[in-house]
C-alpha positions as a Markdown table, in Angstrom:
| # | Residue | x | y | z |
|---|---|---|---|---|
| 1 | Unk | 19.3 | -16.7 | 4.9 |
| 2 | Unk | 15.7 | -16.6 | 5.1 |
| 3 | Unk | 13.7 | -13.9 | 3.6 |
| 4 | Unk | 13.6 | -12.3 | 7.0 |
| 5 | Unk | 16.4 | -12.3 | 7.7 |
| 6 | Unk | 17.6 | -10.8 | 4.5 |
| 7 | Unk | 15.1 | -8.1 | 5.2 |
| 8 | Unk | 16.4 | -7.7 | 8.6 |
| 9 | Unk | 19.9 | -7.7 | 7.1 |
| 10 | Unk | 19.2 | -4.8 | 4.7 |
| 11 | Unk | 18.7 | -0.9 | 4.2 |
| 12 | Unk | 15.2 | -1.8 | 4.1 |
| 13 | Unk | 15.6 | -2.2 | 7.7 |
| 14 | Unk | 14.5 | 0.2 | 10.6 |
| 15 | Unk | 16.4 | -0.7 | 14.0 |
| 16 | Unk | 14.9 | 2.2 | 15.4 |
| 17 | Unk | 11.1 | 0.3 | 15.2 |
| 18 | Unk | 12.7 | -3.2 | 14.1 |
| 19 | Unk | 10.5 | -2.9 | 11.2 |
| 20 | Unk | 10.9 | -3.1 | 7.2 |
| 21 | Unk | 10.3 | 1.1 | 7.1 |
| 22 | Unk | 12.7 | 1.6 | 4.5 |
| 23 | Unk | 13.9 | 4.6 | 6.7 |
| 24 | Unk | 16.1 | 6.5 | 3.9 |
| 25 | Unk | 12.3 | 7.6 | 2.4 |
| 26 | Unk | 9.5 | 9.3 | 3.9 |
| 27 | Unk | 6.9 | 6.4 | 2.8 |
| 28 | Unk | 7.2 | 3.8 | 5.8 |
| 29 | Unk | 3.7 | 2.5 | 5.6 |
| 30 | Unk | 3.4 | 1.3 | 1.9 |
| 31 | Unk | 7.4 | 0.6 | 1.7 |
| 32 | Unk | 6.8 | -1.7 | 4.7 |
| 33 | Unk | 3.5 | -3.0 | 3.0 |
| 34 | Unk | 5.1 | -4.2 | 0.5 |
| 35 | Unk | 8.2 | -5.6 | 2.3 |
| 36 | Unk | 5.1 | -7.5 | 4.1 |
| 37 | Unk | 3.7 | -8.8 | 1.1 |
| 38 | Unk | 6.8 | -10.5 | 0.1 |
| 39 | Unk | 7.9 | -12.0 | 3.2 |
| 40 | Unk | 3.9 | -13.3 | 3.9 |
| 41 | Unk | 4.5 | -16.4 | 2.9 |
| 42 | Unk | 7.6 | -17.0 | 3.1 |
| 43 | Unk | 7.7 | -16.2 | 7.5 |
| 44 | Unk | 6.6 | -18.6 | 10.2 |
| 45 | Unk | 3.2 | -17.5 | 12.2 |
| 46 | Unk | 5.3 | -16.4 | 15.1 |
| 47 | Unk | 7.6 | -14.2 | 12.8 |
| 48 | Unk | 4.5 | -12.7 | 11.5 |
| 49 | Unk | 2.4 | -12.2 | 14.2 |
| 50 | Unk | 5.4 | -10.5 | 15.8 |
| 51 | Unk | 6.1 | -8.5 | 12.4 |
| 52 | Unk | 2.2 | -7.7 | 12.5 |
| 53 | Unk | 2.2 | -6.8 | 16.3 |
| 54 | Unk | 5.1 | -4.5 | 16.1 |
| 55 | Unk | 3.6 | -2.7 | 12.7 |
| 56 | Unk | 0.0 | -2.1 | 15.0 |
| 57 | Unk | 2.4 | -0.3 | 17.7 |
| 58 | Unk | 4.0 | 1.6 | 14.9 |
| 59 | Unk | 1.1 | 3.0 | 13.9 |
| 60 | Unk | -0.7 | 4.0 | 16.9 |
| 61 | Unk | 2.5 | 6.1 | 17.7 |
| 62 | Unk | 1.8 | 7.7 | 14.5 |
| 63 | Unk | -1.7 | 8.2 | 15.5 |
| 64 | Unk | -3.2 | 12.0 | 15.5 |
| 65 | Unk | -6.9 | 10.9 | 16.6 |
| 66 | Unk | -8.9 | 7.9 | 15.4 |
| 67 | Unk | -8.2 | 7.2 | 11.6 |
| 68 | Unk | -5.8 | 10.1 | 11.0 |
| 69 | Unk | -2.3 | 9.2 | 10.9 |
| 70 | Unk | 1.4 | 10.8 | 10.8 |
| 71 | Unk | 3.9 | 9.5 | 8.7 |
| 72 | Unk | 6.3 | 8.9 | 11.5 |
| 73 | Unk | 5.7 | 8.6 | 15.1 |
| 74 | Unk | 7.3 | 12.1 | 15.7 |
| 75 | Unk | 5.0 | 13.3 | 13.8 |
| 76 | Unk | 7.6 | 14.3 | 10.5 |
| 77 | Unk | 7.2 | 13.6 | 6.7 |
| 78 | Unk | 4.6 | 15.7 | 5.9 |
| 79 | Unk | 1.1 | 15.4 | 4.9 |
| 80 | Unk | 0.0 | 11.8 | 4.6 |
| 81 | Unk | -0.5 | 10.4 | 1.1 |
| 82 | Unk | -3.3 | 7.8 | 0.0 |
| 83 | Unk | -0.4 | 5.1 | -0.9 |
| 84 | Unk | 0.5 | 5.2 | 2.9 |
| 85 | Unk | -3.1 | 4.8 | 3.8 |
| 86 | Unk | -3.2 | 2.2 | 1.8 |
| 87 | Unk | -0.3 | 0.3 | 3.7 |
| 88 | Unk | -1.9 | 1.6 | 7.1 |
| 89 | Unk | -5.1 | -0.6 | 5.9 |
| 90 | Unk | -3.0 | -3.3 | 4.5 |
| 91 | Unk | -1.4 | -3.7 | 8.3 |
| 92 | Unk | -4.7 | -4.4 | 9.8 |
| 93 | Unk | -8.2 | -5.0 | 9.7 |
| 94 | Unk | -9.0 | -2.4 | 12.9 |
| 95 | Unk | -6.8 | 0.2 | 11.1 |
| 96 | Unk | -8.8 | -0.1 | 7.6 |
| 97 | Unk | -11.9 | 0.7 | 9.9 |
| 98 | Unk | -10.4 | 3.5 | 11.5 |
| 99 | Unk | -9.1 | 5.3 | 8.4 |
| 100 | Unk | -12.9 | 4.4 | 6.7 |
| 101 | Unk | -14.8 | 5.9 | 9.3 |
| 102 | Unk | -12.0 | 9.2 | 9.1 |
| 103 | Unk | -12.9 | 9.8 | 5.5 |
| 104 | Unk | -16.6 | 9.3 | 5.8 |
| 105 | Unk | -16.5 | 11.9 | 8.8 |
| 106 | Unk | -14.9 | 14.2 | 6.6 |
| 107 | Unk | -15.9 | 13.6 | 3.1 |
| 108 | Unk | -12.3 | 12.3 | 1.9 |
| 109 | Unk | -10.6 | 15.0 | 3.1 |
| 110 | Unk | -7.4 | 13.8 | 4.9 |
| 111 | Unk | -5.3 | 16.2 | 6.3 |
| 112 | Unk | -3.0 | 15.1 | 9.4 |
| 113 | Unk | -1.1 | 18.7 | 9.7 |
| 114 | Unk | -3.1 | 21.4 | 8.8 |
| 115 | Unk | -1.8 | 24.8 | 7.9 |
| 116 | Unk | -3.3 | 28.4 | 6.4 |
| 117 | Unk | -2.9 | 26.3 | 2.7 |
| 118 | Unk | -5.0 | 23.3 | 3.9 |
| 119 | Unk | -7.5 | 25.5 | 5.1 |
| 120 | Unk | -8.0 | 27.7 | 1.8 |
| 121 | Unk | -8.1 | 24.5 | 0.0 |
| 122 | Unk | -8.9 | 21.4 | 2.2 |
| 123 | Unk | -10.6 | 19.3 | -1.1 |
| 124 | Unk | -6.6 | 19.3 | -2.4 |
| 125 | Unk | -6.0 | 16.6 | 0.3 |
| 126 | Unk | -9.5 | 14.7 | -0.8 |
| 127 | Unk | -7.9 | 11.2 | -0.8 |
| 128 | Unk | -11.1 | 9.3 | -1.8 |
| 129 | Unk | -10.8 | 11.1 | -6.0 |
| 130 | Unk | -8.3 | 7.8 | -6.3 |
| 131 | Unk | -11.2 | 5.5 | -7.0 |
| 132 | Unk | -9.8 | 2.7 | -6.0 |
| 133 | Unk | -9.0 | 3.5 | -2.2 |
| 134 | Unk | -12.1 | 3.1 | -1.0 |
| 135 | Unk | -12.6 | -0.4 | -2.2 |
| 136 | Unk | -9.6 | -2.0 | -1.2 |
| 137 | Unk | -10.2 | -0.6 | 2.9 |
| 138 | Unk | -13.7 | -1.7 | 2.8 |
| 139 | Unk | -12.4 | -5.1 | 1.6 |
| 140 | Unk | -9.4 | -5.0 | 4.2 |
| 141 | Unk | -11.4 | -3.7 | 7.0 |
| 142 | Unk | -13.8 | -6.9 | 5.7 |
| 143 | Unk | -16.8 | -4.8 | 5.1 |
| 144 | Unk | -19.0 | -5.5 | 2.3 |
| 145 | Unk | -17.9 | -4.0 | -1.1 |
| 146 | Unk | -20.7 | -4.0 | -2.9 |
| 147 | Unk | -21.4 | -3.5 | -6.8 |
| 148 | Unk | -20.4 | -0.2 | -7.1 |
| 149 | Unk | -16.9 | -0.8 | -5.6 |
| 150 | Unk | -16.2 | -3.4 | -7.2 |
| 151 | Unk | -16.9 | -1.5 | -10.2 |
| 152 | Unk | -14.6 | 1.3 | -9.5 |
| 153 | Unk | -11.8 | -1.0 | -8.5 |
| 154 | Unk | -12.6 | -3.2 | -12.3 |
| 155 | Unk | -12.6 | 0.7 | -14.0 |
| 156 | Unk | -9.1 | 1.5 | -12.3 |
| 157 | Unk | -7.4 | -1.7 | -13.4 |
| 158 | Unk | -8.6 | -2.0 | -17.0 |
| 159 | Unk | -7.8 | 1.6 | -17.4 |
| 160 | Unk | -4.5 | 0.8 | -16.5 |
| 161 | Unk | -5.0 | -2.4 | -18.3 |
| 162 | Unk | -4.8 | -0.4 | -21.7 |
| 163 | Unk | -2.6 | 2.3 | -21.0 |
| 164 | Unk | 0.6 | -0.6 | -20.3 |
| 165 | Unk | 3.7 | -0.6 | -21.7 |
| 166 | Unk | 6.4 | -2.7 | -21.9 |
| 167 | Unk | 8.6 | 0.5 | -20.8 |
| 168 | Unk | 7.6 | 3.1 | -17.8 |
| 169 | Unk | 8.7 | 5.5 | -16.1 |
| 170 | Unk | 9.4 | 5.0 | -12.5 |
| 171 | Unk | 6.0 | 6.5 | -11.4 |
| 172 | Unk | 4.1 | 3.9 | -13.8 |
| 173 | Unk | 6.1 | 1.3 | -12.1 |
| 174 | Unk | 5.4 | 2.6 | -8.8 |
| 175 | Unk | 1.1 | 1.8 | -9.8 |
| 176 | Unk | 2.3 | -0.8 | -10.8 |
| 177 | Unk | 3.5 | -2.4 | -7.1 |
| 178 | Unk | 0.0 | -0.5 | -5.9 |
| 179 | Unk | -2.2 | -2.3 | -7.7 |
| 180 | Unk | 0.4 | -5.4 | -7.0 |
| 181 | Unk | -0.3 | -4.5 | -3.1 |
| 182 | Unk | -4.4 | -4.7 | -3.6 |
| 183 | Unk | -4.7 | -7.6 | -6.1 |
| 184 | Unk | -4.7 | -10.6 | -3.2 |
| 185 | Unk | -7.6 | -8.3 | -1.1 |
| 186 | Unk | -9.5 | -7.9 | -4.3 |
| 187 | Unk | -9.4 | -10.4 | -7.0 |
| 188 | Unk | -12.1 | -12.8 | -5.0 |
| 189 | Unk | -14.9 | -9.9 | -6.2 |
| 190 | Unk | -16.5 | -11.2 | -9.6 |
| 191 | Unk | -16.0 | -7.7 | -11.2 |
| 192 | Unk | -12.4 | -6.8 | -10.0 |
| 193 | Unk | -11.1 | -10.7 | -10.3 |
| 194 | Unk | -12.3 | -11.0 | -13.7 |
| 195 | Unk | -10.3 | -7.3 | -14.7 |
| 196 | Unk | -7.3 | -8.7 | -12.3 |
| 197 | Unk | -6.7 | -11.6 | -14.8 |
| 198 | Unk | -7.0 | -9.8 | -17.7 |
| 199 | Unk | -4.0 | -7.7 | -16.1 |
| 200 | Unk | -2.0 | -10.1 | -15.0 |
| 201 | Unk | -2.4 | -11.8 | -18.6 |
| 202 | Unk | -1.4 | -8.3 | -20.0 |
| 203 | Unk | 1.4 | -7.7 | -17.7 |
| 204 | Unk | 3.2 | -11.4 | -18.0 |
| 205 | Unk | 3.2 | -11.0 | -22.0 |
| 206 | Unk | 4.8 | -7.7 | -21.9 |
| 207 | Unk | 7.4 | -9.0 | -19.4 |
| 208 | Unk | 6.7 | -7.3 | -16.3 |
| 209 | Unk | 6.5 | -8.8 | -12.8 |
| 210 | Unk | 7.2 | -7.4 | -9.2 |
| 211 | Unk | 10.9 | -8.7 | -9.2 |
| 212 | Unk | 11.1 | -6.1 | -12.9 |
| 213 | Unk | 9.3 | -3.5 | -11.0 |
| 214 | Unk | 11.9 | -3.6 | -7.9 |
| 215 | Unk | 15.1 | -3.3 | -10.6 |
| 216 | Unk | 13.7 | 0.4 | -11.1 |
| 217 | Unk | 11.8 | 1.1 | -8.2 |
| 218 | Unk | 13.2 | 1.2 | -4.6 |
| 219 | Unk | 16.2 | -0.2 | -6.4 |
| 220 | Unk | 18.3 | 1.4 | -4.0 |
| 221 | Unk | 17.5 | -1.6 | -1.6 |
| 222 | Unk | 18.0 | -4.4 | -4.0 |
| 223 | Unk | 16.4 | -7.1 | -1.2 |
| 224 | Unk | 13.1 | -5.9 | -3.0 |
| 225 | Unk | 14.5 | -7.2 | -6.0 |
| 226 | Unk | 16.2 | -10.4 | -4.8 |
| 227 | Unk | 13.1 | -11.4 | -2.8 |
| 228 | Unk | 10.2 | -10.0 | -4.8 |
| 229 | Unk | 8.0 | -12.5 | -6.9 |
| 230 | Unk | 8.4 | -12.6 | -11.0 |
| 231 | Unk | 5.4 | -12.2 | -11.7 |
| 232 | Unk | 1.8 | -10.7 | -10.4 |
């Protein structure tokens, strides 16, 4: 089987959009990012232009208004998390922008279903204090970066750089994947590529790899594991 078709095979699978949504969790967007990222070059062009084309409809049924986005298309799962906005941007260049010019309108605040809690205390759901999303959509939505992004992005990495450990817990593992996720989009910056190798070099001594990561994380659809990379 191809790596497709072991994806379309799986639990990973959503018939209902005939995408990789994982649909047993409420995390479609950076679940199906990273289902992306495996299969990327492992697909022909027309499987992933198809793949690519269907993920673009996906998310304009999710769509509120410009940039602000629902989990699902009918509108369930809750407030929308920076990780998924981070798979939205990792779908498509348009849909970084869109999600860009959101959080500039509203100064990082991104909340897609407000309530009397959101309103008391709308800087809660200010997605922008996780330094490194900003960077990775402006590279994504190929927009300059600029020294001061890149800087952030470097800061992020090395911090978790010297926090590693050769055992985590399953959140670790989860930043982990997201940093996994961003390191294609920004390791061609001088700042964040140099910080990226020293990771990689960090994360490959103490043993640890995407394929690792999937044995503990998501492990509940082990074609993460059998078709994840071994190493960063």
């Amino acid at each position: 089987m191809t790596t497709f078709e072991k994806f379309k095979a799986s639990s990973a699978w959503d018939d209902r959009y005939q995408l990789p949504t994982v649909p047993i969790h409420n995390n479609p967007f950076i679940y199906g990012a990273y289902a992306m990222k495996i299969m990327r070059p492992r697909v022909s062009i027309e499987e992933w232009l198809n793949l690519s084309s269907r993920w673009e409809l996906f998310a304009s049924q999710c769509r509120v208004s410009p940039g602000l986005f629902n989990r699902w298309p009918d509108g369930s799962g809750g407030m929308t998390s920076h990780d998924e906005l981070m798979g939205v941007g990792f779908i498509s260049m348009y849909l970084a922008r869109a999600i860009l010019t959101y959080l500039y309108e509203h100064d990082g605040v991104y909340i897609n279903k407000p309530d009397t809690a959101t309103d008391a205390d709308p800087e809660r759901y200010n997605v922008t204090r996780m330094i490194y999303l900003i960077p990775f959509l402006r590279a994504r939505a190929h927009l300059r970066v600029g020294l001061w992004n890149d800087l952030k992005f470097a800061a992020h990495v090395m911090a978790d750089f010297f926090t590693r450990k050769r055992e985590r817990k399953i959140g670790d593992v989860g930043g982990m994947l997201r940093l996994w996720l961003m390191l294609d989009t920004m390791e061609k910056y001088p700042i964040s590529g140099l910080a990226i190798l020293f990771w990689k070099s960090r994360l490959k001594a103490i043993g640890w790899g995407p394929r690792r990561c999937f044995t503990v994380y998501l492990n509940e659809c082990p074609v993460f594991t059998e078709t994840a990379p071994e190493e960063f």
